[in-house]
C-alpha positions in Angstrom: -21.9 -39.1 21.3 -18.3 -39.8 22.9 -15.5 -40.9 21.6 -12.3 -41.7 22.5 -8.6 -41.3 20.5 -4.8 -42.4 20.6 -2.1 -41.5 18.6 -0.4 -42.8 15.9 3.7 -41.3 16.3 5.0 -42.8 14.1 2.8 -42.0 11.0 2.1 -38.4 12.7 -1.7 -39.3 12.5 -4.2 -39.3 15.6 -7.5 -41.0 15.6 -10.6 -40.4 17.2 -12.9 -43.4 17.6 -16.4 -42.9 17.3 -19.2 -44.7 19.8 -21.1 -45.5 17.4 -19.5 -48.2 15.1 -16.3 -47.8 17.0 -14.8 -46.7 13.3 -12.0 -45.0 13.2 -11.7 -41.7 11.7 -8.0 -40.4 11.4 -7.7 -36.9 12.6 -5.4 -35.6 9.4 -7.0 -32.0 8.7 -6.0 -28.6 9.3 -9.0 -25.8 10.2 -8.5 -22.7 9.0 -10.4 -20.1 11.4 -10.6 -16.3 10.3 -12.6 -13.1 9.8 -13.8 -12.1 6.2 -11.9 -9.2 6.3 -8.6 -11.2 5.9 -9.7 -13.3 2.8 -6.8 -12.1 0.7 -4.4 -13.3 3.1 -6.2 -16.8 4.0 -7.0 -17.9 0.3 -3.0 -17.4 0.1 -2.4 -19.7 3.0 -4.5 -22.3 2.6 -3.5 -22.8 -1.2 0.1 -22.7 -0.1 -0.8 -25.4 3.2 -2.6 -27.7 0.3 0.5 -27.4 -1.9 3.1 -28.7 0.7 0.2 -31.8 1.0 -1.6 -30.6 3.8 -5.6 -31.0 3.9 -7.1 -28.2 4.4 -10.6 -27.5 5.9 -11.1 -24.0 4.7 -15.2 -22.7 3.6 -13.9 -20.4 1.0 -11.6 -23.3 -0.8 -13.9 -26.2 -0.4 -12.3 -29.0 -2.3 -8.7 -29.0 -0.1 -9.8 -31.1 2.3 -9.9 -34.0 -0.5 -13.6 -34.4 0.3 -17.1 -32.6 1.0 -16.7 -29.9 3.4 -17.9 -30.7 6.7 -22.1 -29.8 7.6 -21.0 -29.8 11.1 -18.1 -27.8 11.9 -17.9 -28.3 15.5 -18.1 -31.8 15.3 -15.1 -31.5 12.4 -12.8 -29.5 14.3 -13.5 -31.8 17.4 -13.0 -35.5 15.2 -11.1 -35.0 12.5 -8.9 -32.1 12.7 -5.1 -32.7 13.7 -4.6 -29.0 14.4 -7.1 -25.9 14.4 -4.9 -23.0 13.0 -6.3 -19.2 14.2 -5.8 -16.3 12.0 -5.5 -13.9 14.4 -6.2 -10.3 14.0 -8.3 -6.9 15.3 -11.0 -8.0 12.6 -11.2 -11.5 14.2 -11.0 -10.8 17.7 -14.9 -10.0 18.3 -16.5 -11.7 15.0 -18.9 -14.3 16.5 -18.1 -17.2 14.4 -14.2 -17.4 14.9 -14.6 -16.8 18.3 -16.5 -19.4 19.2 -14.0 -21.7 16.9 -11.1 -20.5 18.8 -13.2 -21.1 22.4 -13.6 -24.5 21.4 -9.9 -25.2 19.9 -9.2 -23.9 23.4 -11.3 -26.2 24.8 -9.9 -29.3 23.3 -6.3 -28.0 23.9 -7.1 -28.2 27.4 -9.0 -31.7 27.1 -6.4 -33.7 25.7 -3.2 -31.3 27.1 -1.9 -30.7 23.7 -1.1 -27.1 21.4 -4.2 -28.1 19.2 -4.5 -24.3 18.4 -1.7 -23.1 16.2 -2.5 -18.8 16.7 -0.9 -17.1 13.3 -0.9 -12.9 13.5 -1.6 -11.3 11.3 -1.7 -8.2 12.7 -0.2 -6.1 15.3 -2.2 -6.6 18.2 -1.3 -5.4 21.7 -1.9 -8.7 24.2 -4.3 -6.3 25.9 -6.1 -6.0 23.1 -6.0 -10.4 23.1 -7.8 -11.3 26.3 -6.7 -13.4 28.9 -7.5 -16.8 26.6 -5.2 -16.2 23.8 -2.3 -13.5 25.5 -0.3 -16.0 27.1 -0.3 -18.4 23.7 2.7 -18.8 21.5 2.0 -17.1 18.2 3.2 -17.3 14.4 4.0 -13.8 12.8 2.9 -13.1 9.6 2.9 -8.9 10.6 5.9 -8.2 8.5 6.3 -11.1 6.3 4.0 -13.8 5.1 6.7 -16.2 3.3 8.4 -15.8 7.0 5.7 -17.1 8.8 4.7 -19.3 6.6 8.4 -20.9 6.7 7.8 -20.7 10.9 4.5 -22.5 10.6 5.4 -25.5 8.3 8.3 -25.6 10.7 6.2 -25.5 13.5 4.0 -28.4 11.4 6.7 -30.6 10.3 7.6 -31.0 14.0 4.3 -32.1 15.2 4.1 -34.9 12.6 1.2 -33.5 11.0 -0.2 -35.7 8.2 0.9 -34.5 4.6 1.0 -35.9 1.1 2.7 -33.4 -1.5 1.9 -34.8 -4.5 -2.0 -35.5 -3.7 -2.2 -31.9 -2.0 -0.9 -30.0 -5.5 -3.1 -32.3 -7.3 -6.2 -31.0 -5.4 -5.5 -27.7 -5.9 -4.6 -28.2 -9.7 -8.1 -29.6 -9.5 -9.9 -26.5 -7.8 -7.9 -24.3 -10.2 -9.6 -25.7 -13.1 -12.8 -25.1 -11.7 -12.7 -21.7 -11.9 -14.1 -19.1 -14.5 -10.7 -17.2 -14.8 -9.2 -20.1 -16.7 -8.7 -19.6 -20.4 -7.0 -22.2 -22.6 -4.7 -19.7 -24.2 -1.1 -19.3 -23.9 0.5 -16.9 -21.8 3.9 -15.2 -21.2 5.2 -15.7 -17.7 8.1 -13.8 -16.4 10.1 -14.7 -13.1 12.5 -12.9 -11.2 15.1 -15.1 -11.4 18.0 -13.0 -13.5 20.7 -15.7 -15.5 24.4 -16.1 -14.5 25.8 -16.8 -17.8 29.3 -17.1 -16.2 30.9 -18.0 -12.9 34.6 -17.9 -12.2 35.6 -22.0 -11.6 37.6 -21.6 -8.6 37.6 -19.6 -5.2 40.6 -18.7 -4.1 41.9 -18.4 -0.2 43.6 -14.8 0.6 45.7 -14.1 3.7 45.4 -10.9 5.7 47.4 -9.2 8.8 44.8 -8.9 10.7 41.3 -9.1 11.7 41.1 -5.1 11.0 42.6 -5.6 7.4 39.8 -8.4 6.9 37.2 -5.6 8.3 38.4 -3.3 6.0 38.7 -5.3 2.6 34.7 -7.0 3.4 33.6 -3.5 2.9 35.4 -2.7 -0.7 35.8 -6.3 -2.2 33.5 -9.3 -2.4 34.8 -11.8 0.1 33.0 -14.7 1.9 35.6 -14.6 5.4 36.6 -17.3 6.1 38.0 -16.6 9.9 39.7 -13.5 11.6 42.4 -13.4 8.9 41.6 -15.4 5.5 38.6 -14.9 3.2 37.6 -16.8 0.0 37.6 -14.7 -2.8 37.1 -15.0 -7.1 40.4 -13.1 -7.5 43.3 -10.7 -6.5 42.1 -8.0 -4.2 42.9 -4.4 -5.2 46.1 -3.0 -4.7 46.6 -1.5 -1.1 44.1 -3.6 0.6 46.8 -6.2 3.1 46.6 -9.3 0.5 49.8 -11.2 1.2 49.0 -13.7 -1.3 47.7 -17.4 -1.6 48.6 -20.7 -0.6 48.3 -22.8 -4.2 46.6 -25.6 -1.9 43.9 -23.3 -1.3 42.8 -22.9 -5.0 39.6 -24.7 -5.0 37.4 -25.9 -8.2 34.0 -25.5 -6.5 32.4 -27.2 -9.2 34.0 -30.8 -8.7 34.1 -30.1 -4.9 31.9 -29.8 -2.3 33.9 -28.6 0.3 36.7 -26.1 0.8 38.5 -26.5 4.4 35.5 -27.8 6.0 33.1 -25.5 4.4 30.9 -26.1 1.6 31.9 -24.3 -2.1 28.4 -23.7 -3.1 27.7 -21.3 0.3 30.6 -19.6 -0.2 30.4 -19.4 -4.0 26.7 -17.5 -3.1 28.0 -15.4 -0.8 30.8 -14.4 -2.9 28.0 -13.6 -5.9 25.4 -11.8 -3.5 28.4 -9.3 -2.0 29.5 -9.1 -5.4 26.5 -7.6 -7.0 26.1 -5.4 -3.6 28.9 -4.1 -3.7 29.1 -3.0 -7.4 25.2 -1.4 -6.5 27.0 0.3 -3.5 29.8 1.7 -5.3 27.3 3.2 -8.4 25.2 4.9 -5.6 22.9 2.8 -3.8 22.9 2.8 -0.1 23.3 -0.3 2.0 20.0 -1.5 4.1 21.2 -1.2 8.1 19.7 -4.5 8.7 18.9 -6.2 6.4 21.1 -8.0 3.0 19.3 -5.3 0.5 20.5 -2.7 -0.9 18.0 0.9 -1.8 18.0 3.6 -4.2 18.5 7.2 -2.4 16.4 10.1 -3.1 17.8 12.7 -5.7 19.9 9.9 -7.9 17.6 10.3 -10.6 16.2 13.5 -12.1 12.7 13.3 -10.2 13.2 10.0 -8.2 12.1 8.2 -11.9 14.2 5.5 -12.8 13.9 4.5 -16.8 14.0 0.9 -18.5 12.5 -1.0 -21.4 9.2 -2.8 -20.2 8.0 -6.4 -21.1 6.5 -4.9 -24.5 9.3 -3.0 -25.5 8.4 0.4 -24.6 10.5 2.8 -22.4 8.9 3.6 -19.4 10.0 4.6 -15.1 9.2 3.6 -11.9 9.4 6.3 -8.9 12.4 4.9 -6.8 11.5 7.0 -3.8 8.9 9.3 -2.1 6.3 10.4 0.4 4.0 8.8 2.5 1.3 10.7 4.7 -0.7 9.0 7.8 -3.2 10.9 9.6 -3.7 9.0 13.0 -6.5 9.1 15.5 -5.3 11.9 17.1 -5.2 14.0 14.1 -1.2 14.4 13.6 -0.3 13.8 10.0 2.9 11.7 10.0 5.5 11.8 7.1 7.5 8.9 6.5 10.2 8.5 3.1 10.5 5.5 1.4 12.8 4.2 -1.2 12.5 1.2 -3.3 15.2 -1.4 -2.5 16.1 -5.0 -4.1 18.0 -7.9 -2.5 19.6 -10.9 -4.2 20.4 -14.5 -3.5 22.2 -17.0 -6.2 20.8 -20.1 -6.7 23.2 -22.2 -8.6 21.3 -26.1 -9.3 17.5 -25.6 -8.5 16.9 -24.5 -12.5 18.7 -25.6 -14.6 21.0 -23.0 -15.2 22.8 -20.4 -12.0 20.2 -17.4 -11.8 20.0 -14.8 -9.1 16.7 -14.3 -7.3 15.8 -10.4 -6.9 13.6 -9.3 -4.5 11.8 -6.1 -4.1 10.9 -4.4 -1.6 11.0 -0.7 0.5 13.5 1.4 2.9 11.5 3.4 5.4 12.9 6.2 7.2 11.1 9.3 9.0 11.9 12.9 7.7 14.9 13.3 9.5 16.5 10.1 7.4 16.1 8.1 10.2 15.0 4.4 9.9 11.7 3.1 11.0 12.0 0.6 13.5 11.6 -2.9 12.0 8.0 -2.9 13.0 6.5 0.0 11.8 8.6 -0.7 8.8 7.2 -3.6 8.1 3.8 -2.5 8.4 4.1 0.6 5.8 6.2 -2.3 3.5 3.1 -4.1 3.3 0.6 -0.9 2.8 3.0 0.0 -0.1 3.8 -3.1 -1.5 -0.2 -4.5 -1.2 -0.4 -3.1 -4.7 2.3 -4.4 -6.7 0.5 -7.4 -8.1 1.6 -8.6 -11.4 2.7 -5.2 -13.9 3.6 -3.6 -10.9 5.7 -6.2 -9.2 7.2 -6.9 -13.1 8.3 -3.7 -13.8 10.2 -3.0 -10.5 11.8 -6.6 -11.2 13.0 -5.3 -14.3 13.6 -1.7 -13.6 16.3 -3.2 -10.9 17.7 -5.9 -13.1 18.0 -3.5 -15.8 20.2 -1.5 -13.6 22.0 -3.7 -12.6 23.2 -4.3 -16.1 23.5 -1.1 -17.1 20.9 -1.4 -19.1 22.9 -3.9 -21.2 22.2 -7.4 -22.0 25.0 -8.8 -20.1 27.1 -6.9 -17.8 30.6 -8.4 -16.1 30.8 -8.2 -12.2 34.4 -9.7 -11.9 36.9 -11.0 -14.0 39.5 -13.4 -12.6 41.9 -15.7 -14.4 39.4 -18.9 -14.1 36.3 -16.7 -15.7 34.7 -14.0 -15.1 30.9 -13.2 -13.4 28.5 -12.8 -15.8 24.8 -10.9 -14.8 21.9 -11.3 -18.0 20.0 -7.8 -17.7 16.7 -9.9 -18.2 14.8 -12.7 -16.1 14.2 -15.7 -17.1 10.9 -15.9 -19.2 9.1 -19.4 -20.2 5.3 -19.6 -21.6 2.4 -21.7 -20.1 -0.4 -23.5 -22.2 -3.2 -21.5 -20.4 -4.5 -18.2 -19.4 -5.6 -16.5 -16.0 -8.4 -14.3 -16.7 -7.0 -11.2 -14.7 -10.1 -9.0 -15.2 -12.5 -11.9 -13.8 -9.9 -12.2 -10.9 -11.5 -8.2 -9.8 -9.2 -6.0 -8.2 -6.4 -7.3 -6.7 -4.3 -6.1 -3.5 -7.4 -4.1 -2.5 -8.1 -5.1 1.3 -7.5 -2.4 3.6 -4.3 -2.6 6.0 -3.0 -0.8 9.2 -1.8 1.8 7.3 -4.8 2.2 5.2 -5.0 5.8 5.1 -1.1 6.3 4.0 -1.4 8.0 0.1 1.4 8.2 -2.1 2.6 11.6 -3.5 3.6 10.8 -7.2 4.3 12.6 -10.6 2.2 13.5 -12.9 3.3 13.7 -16.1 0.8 12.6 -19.4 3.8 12.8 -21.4 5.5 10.0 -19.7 4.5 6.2 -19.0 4.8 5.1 -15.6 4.2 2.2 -13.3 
């Protein structure tokens, strides 16, 4: 059989044209290829692909490609598939069947003199360790973080064109969910992570400074948003002693009714003047500041034993451990010690629900013995050993153990008070209920596939007297 194609630019669709019949099939899939040891990590990716409209040709998912899955794979990949997308990892790189894929998605790359082969990896794999085939390929990272990469690859997808259709894609998988045993039509509670703003100061107002030292000085003690070497937007009157001279009356914005202050828009700088906010105030009650990153981490010996204490979803009073251990015994038989400390980030988002909320994110500071941080790499890599267990409870009570700091504890705490209003925090997330039920138990274990730091254990406390998570 032969067949020849063109493409289609301005739809973002190619076609190949079969000899027989001469019909023409358009090529509007995406092939998932990957080793069964990263299952956890591809049923994520294709579900999220088929909810942004992609089809997705995927064995373990078989109804996101909007039809039968393909008898013939090579002849799939080779007619109908817009791009052939390579999980790439130490697992994949010598299992027969995705080696062969990637051969021939390296094939047809070469053949028609396009990037048919998107590489994604997911581990962190020395190009020795690649081959001469795939070392010299652009790749996708998903090492540290998979909503990262997956933000770089339907980047990297938008700008090829590649066929999509949103609302049939979340259809499909609405369809596949319902398939499944783990439904139950019963109610269920679900919690976010989004945190209420039940006030917000209505205007911004501009502040002068003597110089760009005095700006330096005041970003690390009040929330600004600078504005250039020598004026920052700010909710209200800087502290005594800190060089404010003051504020032009033309430069007292109403953010609300406008969108943009001096040639920069109200709602950024209204977010970044809530984010440094709620740093700050976590800064000056204890918390250290992340050296890289916009997060901010709970330091060993804060609490009485590294256990901080808040009121779970079912009322009961319980802890997290905000910081600890980790052990690693490598090839060579050196046990490695590595500290890590829970840490939370924020980031307002003012229209998207209905109401101002702040996002909060959890996650972990890494550091060796010494205090020193982990490079971003290895970092990353323990992050996602530590983390590959906070699923659901675990994820919810961190969520809440932060926000109920945060607050004090309290139902509403005040961050700043200025003359137009004051910035309000709720101590709770949002919470909302949905007319059925994922059967968690029929799910089996969850966050159980084994990562680069596999062997890493936690030292905890044990205390039956006590309720942890």
């Amino acid at each position: 059989m032969t067949y020849s194609s063109r493409n289609d630019e301005s739809r973002g669709v190619q076609w190949s044209r079969r000899s027989y019949g001469m019909a023409s099939v358009p090529r509007d899939h995406l092939f998932i290829s990957y080793a069964s040891e990263n299952a956890t990590f591809t049923d994520w990716l294709a579900l999220r692909l088929a909810c942004e409209g992609y089809k997705v040709w995927y064995d373990r998912l078989k109804l996101l490609g909007g039809e039968s899955y393909p008898r013939d794979i090579d002849k799939a990949i080779a007619e109908e598939t817009f791009r052939f997308i390579a999980v790439v990892s130490r697992a994949s790189l010598q299992k027969p069947n995705p080696l062969k894929e990637r051969t021939q998605a390296l094939n047809i790359s070469r053949a028609r003199g396009v990037d048919f082969l998107i590489p994604l990896k997911l581990d962190p794999v020395e190009p020795i360790e690649l081959g001469w085939q795939l070392s010299d390929l652009t790749y996708i990272s998903f090492e540290s973080s998979w909503s990262g990469g997956l933000a770089a690859l339907l980047k990297r997808l938008q700008s090829l064109g590649t066929p999509r259709d949103q609302a049939w894609g979340r259809a499909q998988v609405a369809k596949w969910l319902v398939t499944k045993e783990f439904i139950k039509d019963e109610s269920e509670r679900i919690w976010s992570n989004l945190f209420p703003l039940k006030s917000i100061p209505e205007k911004i107002q501009l502040f002068k400074v003597r110089s760009k030292e005095a700006l330096n000085e005041t970003e690390r003690v009040w929330p600004i948003a600078p504005r250039d070497d020598t004026s920052y937007w700010a909710f209200s009157s800087p502290e005594e002693g800190l060089g404010a001279e003051g504020w032009p009356t033309s430069h007292v914005v109403e953010w609300r009714t406008k969108k943009e202050a001096l040639g920069y828009p109200t709602r950024s700088i209204v977010s970044v003047l809530i984010r440094r906010t709620i740093q700050l105030a976590s800064i000056r009650r204890g918390l250290r500041a992340h050296p890289e990153k916009q997060e901010v981490y709970f330091p060993s010996g804060m609490f009485p034993s590294d256990r901080l204490y808040f009121v779970s979803y079912d009322g009961k009073k319980t802890f997290v451990q905000v910081s600890g251990e980790r052990t690693r015994k490598g090839s060579d038989g050196i046990t490695e010690v590595s500290h890590y400390s829970l840490s939370f980030g924020v980031r307002p988002v003012l229209f998207e629900f209905g109401e101002p909320v702040v996002r909060l994110s959890v996650g972990a500071h890494f550091t060796d013995v010494t205090g020193k941080d982990l490079s971003p790499a290895r970092a990353g890599r323990k992050r996602k050993a530590l983390g590959k267990s906070w699923w659901n409870y675990e994820w919810l009570a961190r969520v809440l153990a932060c926000g109920s700091w945060l607050a004090d504890g309290k139902v509403f705490i005040t961050l700043v008070r200025s003359p137009s209003g004051d910035l309000i925090l709720a101590g709770s997330p949002l919470v909302t209920t949905s007319p059925i039920k994922i059967d968690e138990e029929g799910l089996g274990p969850q966050g159980s596939e084994e990562e680069s730091e596999d062997e890493d254990e936690e030292e905890g406390v044990d205390d039956s007297s006590e309720s942890e998570i």
